[in-house]
Gaussian input, Z-matrix of N, CA and C with variables (Angstrom, degrees):
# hf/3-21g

backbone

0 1
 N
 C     1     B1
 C     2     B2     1     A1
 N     3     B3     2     A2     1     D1
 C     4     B4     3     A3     2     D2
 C     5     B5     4     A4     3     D3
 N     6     B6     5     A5     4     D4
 C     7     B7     6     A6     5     D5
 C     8     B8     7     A7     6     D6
 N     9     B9     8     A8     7     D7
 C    10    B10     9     A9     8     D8
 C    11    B11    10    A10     9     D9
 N    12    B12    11    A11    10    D10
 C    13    B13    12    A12    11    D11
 C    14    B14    13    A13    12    D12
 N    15    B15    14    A14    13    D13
 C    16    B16    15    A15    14    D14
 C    17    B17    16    A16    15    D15
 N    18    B18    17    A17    16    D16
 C    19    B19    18    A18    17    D17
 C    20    B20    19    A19    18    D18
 N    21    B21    20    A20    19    D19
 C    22    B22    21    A21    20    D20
 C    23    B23    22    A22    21    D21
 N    24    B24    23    A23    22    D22
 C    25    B25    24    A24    23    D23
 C    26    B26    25    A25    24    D24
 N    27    B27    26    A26    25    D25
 C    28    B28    27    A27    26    D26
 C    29    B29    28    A28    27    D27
 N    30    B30    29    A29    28    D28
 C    31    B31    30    A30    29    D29
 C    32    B32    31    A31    30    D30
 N    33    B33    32    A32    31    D31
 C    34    B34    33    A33    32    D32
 C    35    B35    34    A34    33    D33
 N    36    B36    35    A35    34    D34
 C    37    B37    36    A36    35    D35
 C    38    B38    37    A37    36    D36
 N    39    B39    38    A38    37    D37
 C    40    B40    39    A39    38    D38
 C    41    B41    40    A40    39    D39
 N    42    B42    41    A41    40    D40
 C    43    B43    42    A42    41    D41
 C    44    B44    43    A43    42    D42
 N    45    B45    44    A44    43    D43
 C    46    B46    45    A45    44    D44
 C    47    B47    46    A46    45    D45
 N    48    B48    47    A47    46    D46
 C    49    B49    48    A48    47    D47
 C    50    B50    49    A49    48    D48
 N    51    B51    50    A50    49    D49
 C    52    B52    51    A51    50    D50
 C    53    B53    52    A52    51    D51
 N    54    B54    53    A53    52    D52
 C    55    B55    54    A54    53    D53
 C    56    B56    55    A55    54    D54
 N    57    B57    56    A56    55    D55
 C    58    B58    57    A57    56    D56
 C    59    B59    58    A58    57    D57
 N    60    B60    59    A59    58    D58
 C    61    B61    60    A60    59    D59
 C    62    B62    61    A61    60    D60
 N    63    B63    62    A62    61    D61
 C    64    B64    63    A63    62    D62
 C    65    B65    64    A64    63    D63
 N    66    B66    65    A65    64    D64
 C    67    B67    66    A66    65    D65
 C    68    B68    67    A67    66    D66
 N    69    B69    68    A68    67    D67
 C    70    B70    69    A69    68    D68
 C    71    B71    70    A70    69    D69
 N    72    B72    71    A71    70    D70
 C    73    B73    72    A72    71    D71
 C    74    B74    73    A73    72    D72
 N    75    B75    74    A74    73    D73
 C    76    B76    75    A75    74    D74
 C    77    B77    76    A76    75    D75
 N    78    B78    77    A77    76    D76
 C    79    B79    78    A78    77    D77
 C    80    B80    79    A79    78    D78
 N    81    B81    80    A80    79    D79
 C    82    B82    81    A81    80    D80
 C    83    B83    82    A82    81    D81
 N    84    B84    83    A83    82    D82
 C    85    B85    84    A84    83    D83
 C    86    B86    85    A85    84    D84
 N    87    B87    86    A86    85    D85
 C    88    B88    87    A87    86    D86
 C    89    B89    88    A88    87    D87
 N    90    B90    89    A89    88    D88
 C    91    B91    90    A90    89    D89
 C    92    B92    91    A91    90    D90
 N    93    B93    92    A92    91    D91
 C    94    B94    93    A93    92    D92
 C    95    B95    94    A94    93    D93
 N    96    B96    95    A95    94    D94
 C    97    B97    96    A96    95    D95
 C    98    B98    97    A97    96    D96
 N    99    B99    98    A98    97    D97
 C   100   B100    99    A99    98    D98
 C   101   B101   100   A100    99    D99
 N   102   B102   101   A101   100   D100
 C   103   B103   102   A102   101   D101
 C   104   B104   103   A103   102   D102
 N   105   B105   104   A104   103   D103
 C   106   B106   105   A105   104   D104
 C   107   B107   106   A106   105   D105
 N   108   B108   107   A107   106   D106
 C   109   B109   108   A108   107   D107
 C   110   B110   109   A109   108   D108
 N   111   B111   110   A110   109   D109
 C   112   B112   111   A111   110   D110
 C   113   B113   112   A112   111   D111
 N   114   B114   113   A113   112   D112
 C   115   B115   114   A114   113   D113
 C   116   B116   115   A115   114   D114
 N   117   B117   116   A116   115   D115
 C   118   B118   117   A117   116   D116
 C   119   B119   118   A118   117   D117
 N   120   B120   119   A119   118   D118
 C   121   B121   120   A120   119   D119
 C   122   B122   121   A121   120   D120
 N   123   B123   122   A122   121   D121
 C   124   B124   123   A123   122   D122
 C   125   B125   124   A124   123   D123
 N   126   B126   125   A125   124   D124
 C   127   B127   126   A126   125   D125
 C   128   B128   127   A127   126   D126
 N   129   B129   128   A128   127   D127
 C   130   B130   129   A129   128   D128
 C   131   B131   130   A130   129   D129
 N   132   B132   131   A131   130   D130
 C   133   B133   132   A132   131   D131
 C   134   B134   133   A133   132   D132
 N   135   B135   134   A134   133   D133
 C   136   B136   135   A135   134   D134
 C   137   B137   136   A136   135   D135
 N   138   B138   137   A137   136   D136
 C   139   B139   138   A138   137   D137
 C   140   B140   139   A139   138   D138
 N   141   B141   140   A140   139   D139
 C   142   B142   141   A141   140   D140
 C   143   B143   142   A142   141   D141
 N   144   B144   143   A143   142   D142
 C   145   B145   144   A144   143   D143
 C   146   B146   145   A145   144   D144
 N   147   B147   146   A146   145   D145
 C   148   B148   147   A147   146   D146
 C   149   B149   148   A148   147   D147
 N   150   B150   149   A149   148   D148
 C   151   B151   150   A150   149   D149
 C   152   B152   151   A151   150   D150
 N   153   B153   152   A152   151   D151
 C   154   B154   153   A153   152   D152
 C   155   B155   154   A154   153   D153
 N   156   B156   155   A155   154   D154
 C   157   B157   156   A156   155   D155
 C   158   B158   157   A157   156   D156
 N   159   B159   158   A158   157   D157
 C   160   B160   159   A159   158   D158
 C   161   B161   160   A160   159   D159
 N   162   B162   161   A161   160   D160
 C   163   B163   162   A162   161   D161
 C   164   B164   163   A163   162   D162
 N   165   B165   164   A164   163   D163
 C   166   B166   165   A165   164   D164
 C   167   B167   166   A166   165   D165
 N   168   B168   167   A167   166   D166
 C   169   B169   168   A168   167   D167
 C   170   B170   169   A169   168   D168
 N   171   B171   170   A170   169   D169
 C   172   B172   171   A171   170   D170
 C   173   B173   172   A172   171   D171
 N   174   B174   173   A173   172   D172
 C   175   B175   174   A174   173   D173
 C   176   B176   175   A175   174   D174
 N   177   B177   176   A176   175   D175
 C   178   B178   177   A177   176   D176
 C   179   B179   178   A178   177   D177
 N   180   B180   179   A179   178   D178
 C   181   B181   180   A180   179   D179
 C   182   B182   181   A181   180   D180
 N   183   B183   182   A182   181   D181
 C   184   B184   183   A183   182   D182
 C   185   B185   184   A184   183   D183
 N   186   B186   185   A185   184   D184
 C   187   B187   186   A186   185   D185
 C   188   B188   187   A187   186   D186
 N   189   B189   188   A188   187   D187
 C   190   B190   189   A189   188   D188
 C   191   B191   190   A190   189   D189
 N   192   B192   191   A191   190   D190
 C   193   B193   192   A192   191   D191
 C   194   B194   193   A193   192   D192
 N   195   B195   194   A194   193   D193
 C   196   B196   195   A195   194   D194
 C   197   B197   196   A196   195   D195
 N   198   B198   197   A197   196   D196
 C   199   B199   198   A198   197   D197
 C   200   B200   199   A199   198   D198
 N   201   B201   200   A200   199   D199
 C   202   B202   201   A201   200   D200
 C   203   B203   202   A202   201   D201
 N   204   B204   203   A203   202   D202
 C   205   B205   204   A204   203   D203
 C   206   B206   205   A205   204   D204
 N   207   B207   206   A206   205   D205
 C   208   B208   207   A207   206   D206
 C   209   B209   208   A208   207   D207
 N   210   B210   209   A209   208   D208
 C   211   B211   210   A210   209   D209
 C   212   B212   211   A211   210   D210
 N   213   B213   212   A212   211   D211
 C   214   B214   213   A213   212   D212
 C   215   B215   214   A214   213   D213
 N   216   B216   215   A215   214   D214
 C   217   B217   216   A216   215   D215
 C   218   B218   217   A217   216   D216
 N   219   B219   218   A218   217   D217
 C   220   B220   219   A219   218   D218
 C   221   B221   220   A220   219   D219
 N   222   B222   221   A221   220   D220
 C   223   B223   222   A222   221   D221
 C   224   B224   223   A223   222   D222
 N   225   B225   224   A224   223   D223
 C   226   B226   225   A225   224   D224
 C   227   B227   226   A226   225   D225
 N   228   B228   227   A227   226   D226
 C   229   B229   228   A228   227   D227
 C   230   B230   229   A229   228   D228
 N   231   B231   230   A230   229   D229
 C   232   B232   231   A231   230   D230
 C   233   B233   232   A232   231   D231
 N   234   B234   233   A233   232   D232
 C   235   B235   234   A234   233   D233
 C   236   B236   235   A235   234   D234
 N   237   B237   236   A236   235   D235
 C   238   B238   237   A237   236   D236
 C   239   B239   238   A238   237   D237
 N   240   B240   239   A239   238   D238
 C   241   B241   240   A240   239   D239
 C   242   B242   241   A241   240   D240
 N   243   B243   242   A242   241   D241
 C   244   B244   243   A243   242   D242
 C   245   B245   244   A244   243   D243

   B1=1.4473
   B2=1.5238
   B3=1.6632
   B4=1.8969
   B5=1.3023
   B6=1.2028
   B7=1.3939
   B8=1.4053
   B9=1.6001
   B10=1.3441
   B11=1.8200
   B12=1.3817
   B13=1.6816
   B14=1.2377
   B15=1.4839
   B16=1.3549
   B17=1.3699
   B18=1.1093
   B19=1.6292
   B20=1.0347
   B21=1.7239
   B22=1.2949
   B23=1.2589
   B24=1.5552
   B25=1.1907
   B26=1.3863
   B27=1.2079
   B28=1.7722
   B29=1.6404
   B30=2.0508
   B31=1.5998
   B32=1.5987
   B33=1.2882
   B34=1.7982
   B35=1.4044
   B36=1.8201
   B37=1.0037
   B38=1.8730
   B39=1.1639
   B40=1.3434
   B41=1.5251
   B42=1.2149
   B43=1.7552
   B44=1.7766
   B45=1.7014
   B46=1.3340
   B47=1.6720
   B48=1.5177
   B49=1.5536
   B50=1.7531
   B51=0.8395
   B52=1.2916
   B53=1.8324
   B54=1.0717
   B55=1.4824
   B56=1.7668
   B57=0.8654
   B58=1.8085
   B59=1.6056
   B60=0.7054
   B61=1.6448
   B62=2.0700
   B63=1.7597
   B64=1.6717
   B65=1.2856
   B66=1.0971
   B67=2.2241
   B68=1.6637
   B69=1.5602
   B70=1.4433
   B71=1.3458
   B72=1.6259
   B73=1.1368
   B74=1.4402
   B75=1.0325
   B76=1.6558
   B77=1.3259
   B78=1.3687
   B79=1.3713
   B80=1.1508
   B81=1.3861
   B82=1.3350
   B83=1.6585
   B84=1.5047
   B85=1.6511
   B86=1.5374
   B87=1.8334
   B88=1.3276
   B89=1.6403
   B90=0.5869
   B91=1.7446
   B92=1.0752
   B93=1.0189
   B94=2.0033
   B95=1.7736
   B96=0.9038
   B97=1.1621
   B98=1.9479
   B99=1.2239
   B100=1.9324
   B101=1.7743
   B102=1.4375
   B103=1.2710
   B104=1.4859
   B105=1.5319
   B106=1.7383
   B107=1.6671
   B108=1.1984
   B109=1.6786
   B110=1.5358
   B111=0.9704
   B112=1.5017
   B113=1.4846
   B114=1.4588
   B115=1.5787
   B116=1.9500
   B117=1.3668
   B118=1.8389
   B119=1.5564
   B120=1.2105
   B121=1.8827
   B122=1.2768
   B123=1.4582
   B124=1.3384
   B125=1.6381
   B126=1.1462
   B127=1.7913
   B128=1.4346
   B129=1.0798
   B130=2.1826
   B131=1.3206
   B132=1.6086
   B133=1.6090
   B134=1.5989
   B135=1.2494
   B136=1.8568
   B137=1.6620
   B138=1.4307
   B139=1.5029
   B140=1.3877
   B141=1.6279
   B142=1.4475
   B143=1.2365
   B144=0.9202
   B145=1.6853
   B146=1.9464
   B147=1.4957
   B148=1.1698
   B149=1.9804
   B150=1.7543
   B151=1.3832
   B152=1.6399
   B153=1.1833
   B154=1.6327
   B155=1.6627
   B156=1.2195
   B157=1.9095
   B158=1.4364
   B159=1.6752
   B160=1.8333
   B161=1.5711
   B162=1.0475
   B163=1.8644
   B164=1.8229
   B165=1.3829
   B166=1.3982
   B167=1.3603
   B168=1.7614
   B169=1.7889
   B170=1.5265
   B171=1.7509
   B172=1.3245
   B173=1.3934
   B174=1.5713
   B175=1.3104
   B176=1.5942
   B177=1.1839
   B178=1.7547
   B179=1.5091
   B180=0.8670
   B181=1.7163
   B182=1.6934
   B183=1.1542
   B184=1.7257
   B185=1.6854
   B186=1.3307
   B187=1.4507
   B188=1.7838
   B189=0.9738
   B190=2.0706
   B191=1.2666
   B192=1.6575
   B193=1.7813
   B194=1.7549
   B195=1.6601
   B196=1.2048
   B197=1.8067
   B198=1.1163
   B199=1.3758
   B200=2.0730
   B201=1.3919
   B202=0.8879
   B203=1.4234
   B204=1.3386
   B205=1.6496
   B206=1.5055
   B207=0.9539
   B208=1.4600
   B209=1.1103
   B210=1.4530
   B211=1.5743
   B212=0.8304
   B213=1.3739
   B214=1.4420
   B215=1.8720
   B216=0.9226
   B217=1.5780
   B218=1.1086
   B219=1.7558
   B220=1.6408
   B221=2.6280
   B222=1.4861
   B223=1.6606
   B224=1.6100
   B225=1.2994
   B226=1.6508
   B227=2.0823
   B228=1.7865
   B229=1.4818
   B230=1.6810
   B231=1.3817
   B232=1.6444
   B233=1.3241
   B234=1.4721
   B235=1.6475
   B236=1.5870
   B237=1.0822
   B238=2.3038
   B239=1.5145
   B240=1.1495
   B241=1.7302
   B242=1.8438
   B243=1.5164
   B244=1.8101
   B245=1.4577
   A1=110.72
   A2=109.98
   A3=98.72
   A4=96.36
   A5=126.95
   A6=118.32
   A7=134.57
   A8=89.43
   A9=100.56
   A10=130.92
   A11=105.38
   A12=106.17
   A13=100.98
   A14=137.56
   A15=134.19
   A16=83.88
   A17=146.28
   A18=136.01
   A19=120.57
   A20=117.54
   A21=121.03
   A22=133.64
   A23=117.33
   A24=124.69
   A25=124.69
   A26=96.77
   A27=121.40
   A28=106.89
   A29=104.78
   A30=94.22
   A31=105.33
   A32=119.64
   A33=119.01
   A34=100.87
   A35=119.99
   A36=113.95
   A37=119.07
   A38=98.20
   A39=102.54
   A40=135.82
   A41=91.21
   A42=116.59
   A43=105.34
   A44=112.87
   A45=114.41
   A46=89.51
   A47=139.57
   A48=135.46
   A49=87.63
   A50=145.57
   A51=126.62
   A52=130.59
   A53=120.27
   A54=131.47
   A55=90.54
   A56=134.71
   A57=123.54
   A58=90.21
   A59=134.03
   A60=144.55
   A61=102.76
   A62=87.40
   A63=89.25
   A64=98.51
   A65=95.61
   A66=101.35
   A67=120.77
   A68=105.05
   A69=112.68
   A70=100.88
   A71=102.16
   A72=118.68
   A73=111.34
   A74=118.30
   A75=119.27
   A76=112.96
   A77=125.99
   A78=115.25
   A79=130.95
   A80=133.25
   A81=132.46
   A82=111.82
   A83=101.94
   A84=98.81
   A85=133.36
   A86=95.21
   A87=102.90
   A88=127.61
   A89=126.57
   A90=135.58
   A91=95.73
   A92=115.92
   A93=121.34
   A94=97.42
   A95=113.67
   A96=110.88
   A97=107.58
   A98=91.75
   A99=90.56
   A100=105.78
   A101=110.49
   A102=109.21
   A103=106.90
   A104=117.18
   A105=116.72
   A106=95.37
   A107=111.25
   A108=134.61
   A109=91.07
   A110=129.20
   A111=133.83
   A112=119.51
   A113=108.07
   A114=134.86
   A115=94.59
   A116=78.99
   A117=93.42
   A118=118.08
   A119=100.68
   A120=125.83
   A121=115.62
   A122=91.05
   A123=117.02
   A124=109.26
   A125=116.63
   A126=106.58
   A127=122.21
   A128=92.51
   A129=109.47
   A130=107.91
   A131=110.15
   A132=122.35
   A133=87.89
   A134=128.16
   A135=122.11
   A136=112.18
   A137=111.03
   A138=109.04
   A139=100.61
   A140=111.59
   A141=115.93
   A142=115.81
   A143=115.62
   A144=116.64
   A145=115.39
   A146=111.40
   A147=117.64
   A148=115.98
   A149=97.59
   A150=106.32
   A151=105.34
   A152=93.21
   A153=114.49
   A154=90.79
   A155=109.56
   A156=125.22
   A157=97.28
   A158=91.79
   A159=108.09
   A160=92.53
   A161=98.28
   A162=90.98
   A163=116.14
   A164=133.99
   A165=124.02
   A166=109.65
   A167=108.71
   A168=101.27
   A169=111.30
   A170=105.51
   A171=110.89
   A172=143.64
   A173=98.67
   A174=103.18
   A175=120.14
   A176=123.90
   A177=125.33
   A178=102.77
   A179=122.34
   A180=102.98
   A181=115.27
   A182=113.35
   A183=126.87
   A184=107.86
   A185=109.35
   A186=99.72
   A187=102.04
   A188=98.21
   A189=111.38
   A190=99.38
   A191=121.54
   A192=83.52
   A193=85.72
   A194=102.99
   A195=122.60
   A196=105.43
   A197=139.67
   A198=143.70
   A199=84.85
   A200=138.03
   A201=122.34
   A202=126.33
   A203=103.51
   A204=102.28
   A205=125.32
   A206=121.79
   A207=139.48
   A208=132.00
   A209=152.62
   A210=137.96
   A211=122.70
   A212=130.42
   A213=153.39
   A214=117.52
   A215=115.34
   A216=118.91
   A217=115.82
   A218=113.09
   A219=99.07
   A220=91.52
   A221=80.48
   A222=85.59
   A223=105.36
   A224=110.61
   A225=104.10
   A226=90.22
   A227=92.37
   A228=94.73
   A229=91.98
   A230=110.02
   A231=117.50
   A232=96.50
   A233=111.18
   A234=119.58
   A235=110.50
   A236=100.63
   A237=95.38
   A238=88.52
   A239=94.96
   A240=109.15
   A241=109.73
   A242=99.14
   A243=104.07
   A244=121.40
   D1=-37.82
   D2=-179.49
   D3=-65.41
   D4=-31.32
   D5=-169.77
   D6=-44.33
   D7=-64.17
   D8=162.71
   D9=-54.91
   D10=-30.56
   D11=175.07
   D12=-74.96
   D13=-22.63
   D14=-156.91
   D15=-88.75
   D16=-35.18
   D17=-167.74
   D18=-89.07
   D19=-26.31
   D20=155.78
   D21=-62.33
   D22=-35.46
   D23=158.31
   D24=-38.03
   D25=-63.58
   D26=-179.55
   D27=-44.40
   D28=-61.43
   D29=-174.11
   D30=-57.83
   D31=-34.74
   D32=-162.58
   D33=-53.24
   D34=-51.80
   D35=-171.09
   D36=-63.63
   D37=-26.13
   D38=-179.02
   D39=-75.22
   D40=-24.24
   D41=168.06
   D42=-77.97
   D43=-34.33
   D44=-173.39
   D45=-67.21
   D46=-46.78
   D47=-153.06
   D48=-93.33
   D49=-21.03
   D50=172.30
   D51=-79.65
   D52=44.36
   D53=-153.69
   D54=-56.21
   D55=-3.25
   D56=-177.67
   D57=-93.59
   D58=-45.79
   D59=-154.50
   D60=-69.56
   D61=-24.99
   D62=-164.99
   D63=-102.19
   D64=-46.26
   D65=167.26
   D66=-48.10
   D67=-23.33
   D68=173.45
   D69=-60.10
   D70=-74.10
   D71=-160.05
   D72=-53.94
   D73=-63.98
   D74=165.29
   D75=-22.79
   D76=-69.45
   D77=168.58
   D78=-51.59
   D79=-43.87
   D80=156.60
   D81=-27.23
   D82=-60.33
   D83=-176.32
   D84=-62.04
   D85=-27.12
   D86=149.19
   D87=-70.75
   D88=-30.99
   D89=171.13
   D90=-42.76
   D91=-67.11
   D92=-156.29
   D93=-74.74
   D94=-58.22
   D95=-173.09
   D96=-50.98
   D97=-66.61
   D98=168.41
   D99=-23.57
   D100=-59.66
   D101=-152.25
   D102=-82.67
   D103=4.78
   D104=176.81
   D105=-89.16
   D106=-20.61
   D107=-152.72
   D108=-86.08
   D109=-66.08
   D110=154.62
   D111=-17.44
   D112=-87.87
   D113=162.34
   D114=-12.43
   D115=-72.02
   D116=-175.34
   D117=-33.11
   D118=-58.93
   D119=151.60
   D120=-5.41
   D121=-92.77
   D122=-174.93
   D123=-49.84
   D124=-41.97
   D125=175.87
   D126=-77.83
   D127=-30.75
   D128=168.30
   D129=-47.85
   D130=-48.52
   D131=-159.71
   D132=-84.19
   D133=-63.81
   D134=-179.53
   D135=-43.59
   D136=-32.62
   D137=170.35
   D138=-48.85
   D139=-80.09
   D140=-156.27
   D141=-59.94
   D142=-34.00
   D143=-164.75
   D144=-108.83
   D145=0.72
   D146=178.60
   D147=38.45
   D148=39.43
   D149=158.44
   D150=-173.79
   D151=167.47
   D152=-161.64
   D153=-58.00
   D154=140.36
   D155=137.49
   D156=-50.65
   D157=139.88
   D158=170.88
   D159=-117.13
   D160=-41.60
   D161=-172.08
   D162=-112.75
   D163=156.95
   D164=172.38
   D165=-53.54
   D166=-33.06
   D167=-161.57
   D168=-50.71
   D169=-51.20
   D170=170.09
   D171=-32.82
   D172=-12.50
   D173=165.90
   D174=-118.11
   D175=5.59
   D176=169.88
   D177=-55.37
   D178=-20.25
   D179=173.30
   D180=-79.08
   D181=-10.54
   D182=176.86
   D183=-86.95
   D184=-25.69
   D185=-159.80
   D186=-133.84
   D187=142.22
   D188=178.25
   D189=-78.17
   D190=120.49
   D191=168.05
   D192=126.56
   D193=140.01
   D194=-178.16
   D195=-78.44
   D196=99.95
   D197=-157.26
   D198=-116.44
   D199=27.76
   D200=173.52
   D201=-70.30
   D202=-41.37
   D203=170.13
   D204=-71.75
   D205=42.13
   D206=-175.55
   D207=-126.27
   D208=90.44
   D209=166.73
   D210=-99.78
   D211=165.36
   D212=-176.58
   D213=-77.72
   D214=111.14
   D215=-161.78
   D216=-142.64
   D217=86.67
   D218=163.42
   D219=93.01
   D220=22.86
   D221=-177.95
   D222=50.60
   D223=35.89
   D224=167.55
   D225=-138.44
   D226=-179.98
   D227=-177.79
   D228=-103.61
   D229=147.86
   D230=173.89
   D231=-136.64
   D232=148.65
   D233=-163.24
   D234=151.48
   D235=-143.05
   D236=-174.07
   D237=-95.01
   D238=131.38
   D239=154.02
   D240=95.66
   D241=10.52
   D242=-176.28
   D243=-126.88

């Protein structure tokens, strides 16, 4: 049983001295999330308007948030994290 807390300790601390490793990951989690955020978009905008988005711009009024690196592909969002 110390064992195991002693190793947990160890990874916690080690993830705390690696700040690139957490900034990855963090971004990763933002990625995906952006790109459900998108997705989200795209069905908001087919609600209102009873037709597909052609372009991302068309959807900045649905979403907070710089969605530039993102397009519309195949009626889904493609970009980081999709």
């Amino acid at each position: 049983m110390a064992a195991a807390v002693t190793v947990s300790v160890a990874g916690g601390s080690y993830a705390a001295l690696n700040p690139d490793k957490i900034t990855a990951d963090a971004r990763a989690v933002a990625d995906k999330a952006t790109c459900r955020t998108v997705d989200t978009a795209i069905v908001g905008f087919i609600a209102v308007n009873e037709t597909d988005p052609t372009s991302i711009t068309q959807l900045k009024p649905y979403v907070d948030g710089d969605i530039s690196r993102y397009r519309i592909v195949g009626g889904r969002a493609a970009g980081p994290g999709c």
